[in-house]
C-alpha positions as CSV (number, residue, x, y, z in Angstrom):
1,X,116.7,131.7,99.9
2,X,113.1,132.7,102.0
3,X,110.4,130.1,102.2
4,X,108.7,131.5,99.2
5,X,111.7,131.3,97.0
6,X,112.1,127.6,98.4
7,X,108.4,126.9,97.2
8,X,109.2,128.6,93.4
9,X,112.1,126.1,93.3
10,X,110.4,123.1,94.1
11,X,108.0,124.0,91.3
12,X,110.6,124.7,89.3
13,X,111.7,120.9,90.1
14,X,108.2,119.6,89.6
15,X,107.0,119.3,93.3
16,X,103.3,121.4,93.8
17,X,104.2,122.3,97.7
18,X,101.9,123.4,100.0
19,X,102.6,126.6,102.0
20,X,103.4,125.1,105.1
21,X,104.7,122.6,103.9
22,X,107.6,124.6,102.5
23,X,107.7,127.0,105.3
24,X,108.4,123.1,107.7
25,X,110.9,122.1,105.0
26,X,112.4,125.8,105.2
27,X,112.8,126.0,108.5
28,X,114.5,122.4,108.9
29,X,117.1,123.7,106.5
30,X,117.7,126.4,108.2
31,X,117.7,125.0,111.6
32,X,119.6,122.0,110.2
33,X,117.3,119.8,111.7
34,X,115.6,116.5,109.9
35,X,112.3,116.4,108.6
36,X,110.3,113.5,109.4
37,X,107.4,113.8,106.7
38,X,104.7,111.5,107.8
39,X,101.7,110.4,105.7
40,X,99.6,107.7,103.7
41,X,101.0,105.8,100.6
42,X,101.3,107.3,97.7
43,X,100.8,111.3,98.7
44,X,104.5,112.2,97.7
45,X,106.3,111.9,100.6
46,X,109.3,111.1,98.8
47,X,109.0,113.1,96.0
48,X,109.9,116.3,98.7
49,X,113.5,114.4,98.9
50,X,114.3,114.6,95.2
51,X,112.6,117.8,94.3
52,X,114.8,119.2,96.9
53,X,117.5,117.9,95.3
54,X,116.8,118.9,92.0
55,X,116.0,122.1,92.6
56,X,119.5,122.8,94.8
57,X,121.4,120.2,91.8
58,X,122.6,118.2,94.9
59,X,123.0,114.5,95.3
60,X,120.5,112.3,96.5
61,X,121.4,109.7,98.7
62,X,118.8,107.4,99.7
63,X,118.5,104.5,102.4
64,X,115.0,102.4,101.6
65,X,114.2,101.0,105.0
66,X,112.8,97.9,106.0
67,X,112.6,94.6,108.6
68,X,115.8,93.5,109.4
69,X,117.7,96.8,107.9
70,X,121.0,97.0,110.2
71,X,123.8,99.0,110.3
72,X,126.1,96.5,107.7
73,X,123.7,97.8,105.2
74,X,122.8,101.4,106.3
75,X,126.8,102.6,107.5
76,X,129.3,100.2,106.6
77,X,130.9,97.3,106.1
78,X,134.2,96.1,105.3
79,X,135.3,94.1,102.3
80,X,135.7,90.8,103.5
81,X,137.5,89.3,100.4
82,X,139.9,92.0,100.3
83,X,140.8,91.8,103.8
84,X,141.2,87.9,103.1
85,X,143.5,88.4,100.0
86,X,145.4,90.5,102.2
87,X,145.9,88.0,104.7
88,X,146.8,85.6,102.3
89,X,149.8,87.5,100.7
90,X,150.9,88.5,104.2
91,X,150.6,85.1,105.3
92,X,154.2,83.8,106.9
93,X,155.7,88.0,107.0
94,X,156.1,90.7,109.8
95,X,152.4,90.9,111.2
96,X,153.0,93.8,113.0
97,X,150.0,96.4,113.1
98,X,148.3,93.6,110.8
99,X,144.8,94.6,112.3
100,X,145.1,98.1,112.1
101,X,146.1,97.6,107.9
102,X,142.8,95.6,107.7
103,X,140.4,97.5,109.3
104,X,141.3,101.3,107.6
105,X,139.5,102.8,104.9
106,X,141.4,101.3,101.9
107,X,138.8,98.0,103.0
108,X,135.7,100.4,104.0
109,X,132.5,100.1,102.1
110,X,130.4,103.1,102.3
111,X,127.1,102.5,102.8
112,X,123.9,105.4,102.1
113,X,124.4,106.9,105.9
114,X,128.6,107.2,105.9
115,X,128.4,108.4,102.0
116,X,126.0,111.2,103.5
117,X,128.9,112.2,106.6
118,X,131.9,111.4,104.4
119,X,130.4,114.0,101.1
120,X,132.3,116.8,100.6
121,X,129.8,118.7,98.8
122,X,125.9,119.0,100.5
123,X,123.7,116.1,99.8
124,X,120.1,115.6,100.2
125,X,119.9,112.1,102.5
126,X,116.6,110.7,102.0
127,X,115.6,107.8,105.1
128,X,112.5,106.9,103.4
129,X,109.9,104.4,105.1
130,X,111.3,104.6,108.7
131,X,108.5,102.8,109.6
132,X,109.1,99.9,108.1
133,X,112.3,99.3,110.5
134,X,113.0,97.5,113.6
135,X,112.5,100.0,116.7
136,X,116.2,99.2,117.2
137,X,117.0,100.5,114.0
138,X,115.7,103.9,115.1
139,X,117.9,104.1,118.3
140,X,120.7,103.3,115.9
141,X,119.9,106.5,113.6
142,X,119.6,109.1,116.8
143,X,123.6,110.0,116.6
144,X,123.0,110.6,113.2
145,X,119.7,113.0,113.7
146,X,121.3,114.5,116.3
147,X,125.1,115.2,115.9
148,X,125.4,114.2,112.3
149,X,128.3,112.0,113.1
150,X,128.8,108.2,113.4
151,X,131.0,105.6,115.1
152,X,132.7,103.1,113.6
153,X,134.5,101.0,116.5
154,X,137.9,100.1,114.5
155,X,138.0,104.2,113.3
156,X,136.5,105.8,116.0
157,X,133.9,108.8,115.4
158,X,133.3,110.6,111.6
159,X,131.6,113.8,112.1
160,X,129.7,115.4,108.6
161,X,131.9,116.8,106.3
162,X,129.2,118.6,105.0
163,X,126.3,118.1,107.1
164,X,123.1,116.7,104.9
165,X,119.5,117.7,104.8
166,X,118.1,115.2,106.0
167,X,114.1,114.2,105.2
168,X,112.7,111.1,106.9
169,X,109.1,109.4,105.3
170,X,107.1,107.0,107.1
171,X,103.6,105.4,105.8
172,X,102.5,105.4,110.0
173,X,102.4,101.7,109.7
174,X,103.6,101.7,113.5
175,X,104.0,104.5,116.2
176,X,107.8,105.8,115.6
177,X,110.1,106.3,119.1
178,X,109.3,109.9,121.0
179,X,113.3,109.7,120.9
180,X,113.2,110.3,117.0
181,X,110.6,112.3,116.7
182,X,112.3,114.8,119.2
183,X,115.4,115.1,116.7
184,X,112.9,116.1,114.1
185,X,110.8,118.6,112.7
186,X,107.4,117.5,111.8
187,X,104.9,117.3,108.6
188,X,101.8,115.3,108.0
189,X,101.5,115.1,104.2
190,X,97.6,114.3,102.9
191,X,96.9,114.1,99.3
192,X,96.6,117.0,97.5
193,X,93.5,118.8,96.9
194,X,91.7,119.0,93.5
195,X,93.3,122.0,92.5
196,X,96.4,120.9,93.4
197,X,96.0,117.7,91.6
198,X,95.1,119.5,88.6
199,X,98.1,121.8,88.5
200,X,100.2,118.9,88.9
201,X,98.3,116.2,86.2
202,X,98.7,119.9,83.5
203,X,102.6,119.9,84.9
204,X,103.4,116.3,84.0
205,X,100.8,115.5,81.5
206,X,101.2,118.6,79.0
207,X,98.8,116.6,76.5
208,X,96.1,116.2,78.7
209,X,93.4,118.4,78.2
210,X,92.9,121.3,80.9
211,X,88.9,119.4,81.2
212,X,90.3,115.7,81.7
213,X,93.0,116.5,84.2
214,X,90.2,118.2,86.4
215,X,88.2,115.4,85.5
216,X,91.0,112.8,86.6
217,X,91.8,114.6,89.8
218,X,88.0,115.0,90.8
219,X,87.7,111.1,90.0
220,X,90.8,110.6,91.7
221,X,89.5,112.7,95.2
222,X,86.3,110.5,94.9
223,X,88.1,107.5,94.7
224,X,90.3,107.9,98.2
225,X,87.1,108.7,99.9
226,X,85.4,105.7,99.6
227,X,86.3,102.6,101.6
228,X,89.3,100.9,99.4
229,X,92.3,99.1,100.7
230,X,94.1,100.8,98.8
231,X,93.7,104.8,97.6
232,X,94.7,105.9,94.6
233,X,98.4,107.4,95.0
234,X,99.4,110.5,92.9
235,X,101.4,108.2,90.5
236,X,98.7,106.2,89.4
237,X,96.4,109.2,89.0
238,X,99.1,110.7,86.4
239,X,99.4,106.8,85.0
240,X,95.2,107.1,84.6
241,X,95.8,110.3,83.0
242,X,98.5,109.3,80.4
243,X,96.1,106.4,80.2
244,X,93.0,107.8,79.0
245,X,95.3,110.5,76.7
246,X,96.8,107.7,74.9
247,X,93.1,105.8,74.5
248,X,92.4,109.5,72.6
249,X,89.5,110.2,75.5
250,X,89.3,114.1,76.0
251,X,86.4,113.5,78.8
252,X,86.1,111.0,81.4
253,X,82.8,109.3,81.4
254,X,81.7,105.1,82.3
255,X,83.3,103.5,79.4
256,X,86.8,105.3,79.8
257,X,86.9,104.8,83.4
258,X,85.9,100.9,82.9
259,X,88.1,100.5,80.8
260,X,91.2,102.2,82.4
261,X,90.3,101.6,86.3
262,X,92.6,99.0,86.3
263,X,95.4,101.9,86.2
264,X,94.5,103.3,89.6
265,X,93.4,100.2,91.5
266,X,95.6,97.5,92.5
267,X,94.0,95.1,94.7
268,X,90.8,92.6,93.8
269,X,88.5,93.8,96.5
270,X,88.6,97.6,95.5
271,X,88.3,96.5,91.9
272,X,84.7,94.5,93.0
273,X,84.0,97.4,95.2
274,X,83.8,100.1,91.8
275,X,83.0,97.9,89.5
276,X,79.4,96.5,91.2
277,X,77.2,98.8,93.0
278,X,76.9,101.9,90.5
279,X,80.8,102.6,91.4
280,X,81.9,103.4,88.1
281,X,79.0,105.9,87.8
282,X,79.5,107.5,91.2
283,X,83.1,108.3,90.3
284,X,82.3,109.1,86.9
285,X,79.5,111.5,88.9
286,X,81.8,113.1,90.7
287,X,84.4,114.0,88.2
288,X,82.0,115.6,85.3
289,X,79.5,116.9,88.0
């Protein structure tokens, strides 16, 4: 499979790629190196994960970082009350090699990273907001970036079975290690252009009108260039669009978008932002312009 084929598959599975995009995600599959996919909330950074599995029908295994994520709930852990029970019924017999029958694999709980290196059949491991980690956390990942292997002290070293693709997201909510980022390849995602947008809204809104889906992603554009909080991420802009489609509009003007803005902004002072000023009509503005 060439980039381009790699591109018609993720359409296939839904995802609107970019060229270069692809060609990044192409070239970390072939060079079986991560892909660290770096951007702002809501621009489909993990959507690239499970497209790519979709469109290759392989697993998805995915580890949702965040403060205080360690390795008990990203590799492993063993089973506490089984070990205990076993204890228990060996309790007064032979205890030879005793530690060695607790800590094997019949008492190992996989976690997302050692269910990636123990698969026997490819997987797509997803590592999604990085970011969001302890900096330790990160120097805990390199031997998994790097050699697609990991140590478990009582087992010793699991290489990959099958080694992963790997994608890594992060929201740039703090400056990630030089260390990672050298085991990685490298994507900044931004939200998609207008066309884009459309082609996607038409994709997973069928019974939206060619007209309101422009209309939506044009709103949509003019909506993440003002000064919110929050911008509008590409979910909410397809919730907007289901939204006015169920409400029977077939063209976005003031009352629609009053009435449904509440779909694409989620936070008090962006709402008070569009709603006073003439914000309603500059969107509106925008989209039917």
């Amino acid at each position: 499979m060439n980039a381009g084929e790699l591109g018609q598959a993720l359409e296939r599975a839904g995802y609107y790629a970019e060229r270069d995009l692809t060609v990044t995600l192409f070239l970390a599959l072939e060079l079986g190196r991560p892909l660290l996919v770096e951007g702002d909330p809501g621009v489909g950074k993990t959507e690239i994960a499970k497209a790519l599995a979709r469109a290759n029908n392989h697993p998805l295994i995915r580890l949702q970082c965040y403060e205080g994520l360690d390795e008990t709930k990203a590799l492993y852990e063993w089973n506490y009350q089984r070990q205990l029970l076993k204890l228990q019924i060996r309790q007064g017999k032979e205890t030879t090699d005793l530690e060695s029958d607790l800590f094997s694999e019949e008492y190992l709980l996989e976690r997302p990273l050692l269910r990636a290196i123990r698969s026997r059949e490819k997987t797509v491991l997803l590592i999604d907001e990085v970011d969001k980690a302890d900096a330790e956390f990160e120097s805990f990942l390199f031997e998994v970036l790097s050699d697609f292997q990991v140590s478990i002290p009582e087992l010793g070293t699991i290489p990959a079975v099958c080694v992963p693709a790997v994608i890594l997201t992060s929201n740039a909510e703090r400056e990630l290690s030089e260390g990672l980022k050298r085991r990685c390849l490298y994507y900044h995602l931004e939200f998609p252009d207008v066309e884009r947008e459309t082609r996607i809204l038409r994709a997973k809104v069928p019974e939206v009108g060619e007209a309101l889906a422009r209309e939506v992603a044009l709103a949509a554009a003019c909506l993440r260039g003002l000064a919110l909080r929050k911008k509008p991420s590409i979910a909410e802009s397809l919730d907007w669009a289901k939204a006015l489609g169920i409400l029977g509009v077939t063209h976005l003007d003031e009352k629609a978008a009053r009435d449904t803005i509440g779909v694409v902004l989620k936070n008090v002072g962006d709402w008070e932002t569009i709603k006073e000023a003439g914000g309603i009509r500059r969107v509106v503005g925008a989209a039917v312009k």
